[in-house]
GUFIZA-702386 format. One record per residue: residue in three letters; x, y, z of N, C-alpha, C, CB in turn. Coordinates in steps of 0.2 Angstrom, whole numbers, plus 5000, padded with zeros to 4 digits. Glycine has a CB too. Layout:
% residues N
ALAXYZXYZXYZXYZ ...
% end
This chain:
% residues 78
UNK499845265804500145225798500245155800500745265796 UNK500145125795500045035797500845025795499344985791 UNK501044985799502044975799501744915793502544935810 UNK502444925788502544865785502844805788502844895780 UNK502544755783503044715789502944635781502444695801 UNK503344595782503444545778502644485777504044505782 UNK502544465773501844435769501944405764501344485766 UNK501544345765501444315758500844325755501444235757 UNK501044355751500544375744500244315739500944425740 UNK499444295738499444225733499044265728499044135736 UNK499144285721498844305715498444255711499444335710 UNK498044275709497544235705497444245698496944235708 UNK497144195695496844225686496544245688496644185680 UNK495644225690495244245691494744265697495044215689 UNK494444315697493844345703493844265708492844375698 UNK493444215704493144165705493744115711492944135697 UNK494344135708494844105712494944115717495344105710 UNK495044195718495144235724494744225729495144305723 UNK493844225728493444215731493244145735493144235728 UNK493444095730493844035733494144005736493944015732 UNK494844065736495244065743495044095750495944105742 UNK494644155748494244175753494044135757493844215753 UNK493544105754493244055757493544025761493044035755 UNK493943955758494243935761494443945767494443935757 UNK494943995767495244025771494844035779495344095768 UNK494344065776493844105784493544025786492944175782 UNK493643985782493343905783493743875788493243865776 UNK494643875787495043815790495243885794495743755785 UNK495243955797495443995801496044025799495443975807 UNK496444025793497044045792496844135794497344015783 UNK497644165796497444235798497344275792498044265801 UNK497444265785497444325779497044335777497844315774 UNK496944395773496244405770496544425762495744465774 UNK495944445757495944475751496244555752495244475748 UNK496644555749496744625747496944645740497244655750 UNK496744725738497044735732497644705730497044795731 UNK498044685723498644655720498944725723498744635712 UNK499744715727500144745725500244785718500544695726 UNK500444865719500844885712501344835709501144965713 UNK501744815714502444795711502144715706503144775718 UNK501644705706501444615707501044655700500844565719 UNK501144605696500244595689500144535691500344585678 UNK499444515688499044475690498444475686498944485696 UNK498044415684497644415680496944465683497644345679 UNK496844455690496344475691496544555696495844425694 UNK495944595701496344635705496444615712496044685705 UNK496244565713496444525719496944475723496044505719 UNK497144495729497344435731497344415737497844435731 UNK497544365741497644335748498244355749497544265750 UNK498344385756498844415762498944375768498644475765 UNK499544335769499544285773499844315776499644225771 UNK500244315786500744315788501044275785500744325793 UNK501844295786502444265782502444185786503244315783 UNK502644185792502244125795501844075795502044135798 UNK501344115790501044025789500944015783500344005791 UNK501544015781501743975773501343915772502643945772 UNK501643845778501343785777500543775776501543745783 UNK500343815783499643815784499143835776499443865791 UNK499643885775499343895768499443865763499343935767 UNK500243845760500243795754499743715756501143775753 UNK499643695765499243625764498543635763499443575771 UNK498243695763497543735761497443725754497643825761 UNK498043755751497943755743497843705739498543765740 UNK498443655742498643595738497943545741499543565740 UNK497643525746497343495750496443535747497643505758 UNK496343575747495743605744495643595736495743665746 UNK496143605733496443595725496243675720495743505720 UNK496543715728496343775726496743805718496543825733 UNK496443855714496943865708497043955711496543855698 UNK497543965708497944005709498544045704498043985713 UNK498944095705499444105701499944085702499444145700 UNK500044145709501044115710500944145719501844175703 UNK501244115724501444135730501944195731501644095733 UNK502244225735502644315733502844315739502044395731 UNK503344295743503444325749503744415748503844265753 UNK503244465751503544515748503344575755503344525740 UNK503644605757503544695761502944715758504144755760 UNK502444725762501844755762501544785766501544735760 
% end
């Protein structure tokens, strides 16, 4: 059984967003990937990015610096 442990979760409106961040992501080497939304979390679409809680920066200077869209950031237990 996989230990929970603290994450930032980023939700999106769309498929197209998510897949964007993926990208992104596997592009500049951040550690997170896509995963299904959280139960607790809605969201336009069923996707999201799982960041360690640790790299907030690396990932808000992603976002903001790529002009990625998105919903909302979540630091939450998962």
């Amino acid at each position: 059984m996989r230990m929970k442990e603290t994450r930032l979760v980023v939700t999106f409106h769309t498929t197209t967003d998510a897949m964007a961040m993926e990208a992104a992501g596997k592009v500049t080497g951040l550690q997170g990937r896509l995963i299904p939304v959280p139960r607790a979390v809605t969201a336009g679409c069923g996707l999201a990015w799982s960041e360690p809680a640790g790299g907030r920066e690396a990932l808000e200077q992603l976002i903001s610096g790529r002009h990625l869209s998105f919903d909302r950031i979540i630091e939450m237990v998962i």
